[in-house]
C-alpha positions in Angstrom: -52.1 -8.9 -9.3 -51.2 -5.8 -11.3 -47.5 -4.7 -11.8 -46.4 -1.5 -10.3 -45.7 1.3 -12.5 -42.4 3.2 -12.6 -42.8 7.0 -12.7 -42.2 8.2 -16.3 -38.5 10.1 -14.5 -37.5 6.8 -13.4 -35.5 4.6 -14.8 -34.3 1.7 -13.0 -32.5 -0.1 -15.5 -30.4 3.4 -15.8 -30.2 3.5 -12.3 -28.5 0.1 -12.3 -26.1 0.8 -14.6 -24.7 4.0 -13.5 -24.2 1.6 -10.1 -22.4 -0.6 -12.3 -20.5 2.4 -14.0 -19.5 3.7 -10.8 -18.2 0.9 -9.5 -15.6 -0.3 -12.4 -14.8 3.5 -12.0 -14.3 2.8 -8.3 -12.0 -0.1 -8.9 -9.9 1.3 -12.0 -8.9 4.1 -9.3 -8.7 2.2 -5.9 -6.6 -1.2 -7.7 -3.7 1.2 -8.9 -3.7 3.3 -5.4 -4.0 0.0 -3.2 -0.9 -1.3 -5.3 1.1 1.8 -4.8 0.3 2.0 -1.3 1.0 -2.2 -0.8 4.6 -1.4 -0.6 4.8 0.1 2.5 3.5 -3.0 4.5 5.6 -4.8 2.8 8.7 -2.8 3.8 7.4 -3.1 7.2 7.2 -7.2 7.4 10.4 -7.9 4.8 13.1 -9.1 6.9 16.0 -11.0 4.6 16.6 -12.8 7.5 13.1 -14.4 8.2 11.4 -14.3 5.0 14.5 -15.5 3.2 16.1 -14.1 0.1 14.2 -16.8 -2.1 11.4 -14.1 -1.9 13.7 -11.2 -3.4 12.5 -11.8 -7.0 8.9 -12.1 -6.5 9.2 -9.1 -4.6 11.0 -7.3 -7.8 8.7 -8.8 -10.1 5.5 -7.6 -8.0 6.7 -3.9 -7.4 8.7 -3.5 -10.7 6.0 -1.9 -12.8 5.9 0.4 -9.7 9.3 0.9 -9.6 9.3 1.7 -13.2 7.0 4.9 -12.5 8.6 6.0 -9.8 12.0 6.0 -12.3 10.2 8.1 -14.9 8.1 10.5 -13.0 9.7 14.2 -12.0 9.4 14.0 -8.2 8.1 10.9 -7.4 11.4 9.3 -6.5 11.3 11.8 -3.7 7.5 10.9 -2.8 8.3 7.3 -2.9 11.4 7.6 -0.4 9.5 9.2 2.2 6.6 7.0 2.1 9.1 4.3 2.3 11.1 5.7 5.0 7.8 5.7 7.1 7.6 2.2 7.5 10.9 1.1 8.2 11.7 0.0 11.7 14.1 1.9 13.0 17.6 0.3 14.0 17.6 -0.1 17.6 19.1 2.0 19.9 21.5 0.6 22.3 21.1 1.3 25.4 24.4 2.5 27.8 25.6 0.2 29.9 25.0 0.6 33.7 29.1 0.1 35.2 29.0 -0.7 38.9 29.8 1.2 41.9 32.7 0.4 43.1 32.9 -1.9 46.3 32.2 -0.3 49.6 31.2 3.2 47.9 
């Protein structure tokens, strides 16, 4: 049975390579975004009091390369805050205290 011919334009071993290509480009930019953006979830679900402190310097260890960029880049300290400030729970809010009527009101 006779082989089918590729068109002289096509190239399939180029083809699959500029897949490959695009995807280590793909990863080299989503890896260092996903890790930037990791730290808000993990604001969101660290709780001292549940996790336990034993965490606290894998924690640093993980986020201070990070940490380190958000030192030494103009304006990122700001960026960083507010992303940060988005996924923090809020404190809650107490609510008021209902004080009886008084009897036979």
């Amino acid at each position: 049975m006779p082989q089918a011919e590729w068109p002289m334009t096509e190239n399939p071993k180029g083809r699959g390579g500029r897949l490959v290509v695009a995807l280590i480009v793909a990863v080299l930019v989503l890896l260092p975004v996903l890790y930037a953006l990791s730290i808000g979830p993990a604001v969101a679900i660290y709780n001292p009091k549940t996790i336990g402190q034993s965490w606290d310097p894998a924690l640093e260890a993980f986020y201070a390369p990070l940490m380190w960029c958000v030192e030494r880049v103009p304006g990122a300290n700001h960026i960083f805050d507010r992303y940060v400030s988005l996924w923090k729970t809020p404190p809650p809010v107490p609510r008021p205290v209902a004080t009886p009527a008084p009897y036979g009101s």
